[in-house]
N, C-alpha and C positions, 0 to 999 in steps of 0.2 A: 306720454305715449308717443311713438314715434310715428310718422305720418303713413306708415306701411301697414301698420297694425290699425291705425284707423280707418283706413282704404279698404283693407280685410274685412273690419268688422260690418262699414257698409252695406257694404258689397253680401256679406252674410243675413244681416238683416234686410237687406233687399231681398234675398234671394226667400227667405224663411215668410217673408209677405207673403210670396205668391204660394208656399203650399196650402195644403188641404189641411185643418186641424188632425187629423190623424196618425198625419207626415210627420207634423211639425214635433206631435209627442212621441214617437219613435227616435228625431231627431236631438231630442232632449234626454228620453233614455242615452242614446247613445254619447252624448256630450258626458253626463253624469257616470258614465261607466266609465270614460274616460280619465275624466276627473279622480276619480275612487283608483284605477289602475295604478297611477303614476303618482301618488300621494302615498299610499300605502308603505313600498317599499322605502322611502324616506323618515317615516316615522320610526319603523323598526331599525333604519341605523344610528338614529339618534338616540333610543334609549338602549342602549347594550345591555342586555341580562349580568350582573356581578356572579361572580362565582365562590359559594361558600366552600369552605377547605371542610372538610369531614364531615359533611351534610348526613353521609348513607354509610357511614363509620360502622362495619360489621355487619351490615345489612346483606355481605354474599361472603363467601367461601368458595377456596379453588383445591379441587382435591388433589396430593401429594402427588398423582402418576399423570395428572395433564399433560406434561411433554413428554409423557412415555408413547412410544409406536403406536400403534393400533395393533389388533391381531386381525391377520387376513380372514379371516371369517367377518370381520366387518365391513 
């Protein structure tokens, strides 16, 4: 660790002395919520979903006039 991050953390546990139990579990919510934010999105780019080739094979149909007009009554 570098002496900066030490300094911080200090300085952090000093400061987490002087609350009130109350604070401090607000303050630990909030660290853990944090935690969880910035963790999340990295997990989902490491495992990428594979994609099966004709999983839903006939599962829809498009009927013949799809790219026909519409009629103005619609």
């Amino acid at each position: 660790m570098t002496s900066q991050i030490v300094d911080t953390t200090s300085e952090l546990i000093a400061k987490l002395q002087t609350l009130p139990p109350e604070k401090i579990q607000q303050v630990l919510d909030f660290v853990e919520f944090l935690a969880q934010k910035y963790t999340q999105p990295q997990e989902a780019e490491q495992t990428p979903q594979q994609r099966v080739p004709d999983l839903n094979k006939g599962e829809i149909w498009m009927s013949d006039d799809f790219n026909d007009p519409l009629p103005d009554e619609f």
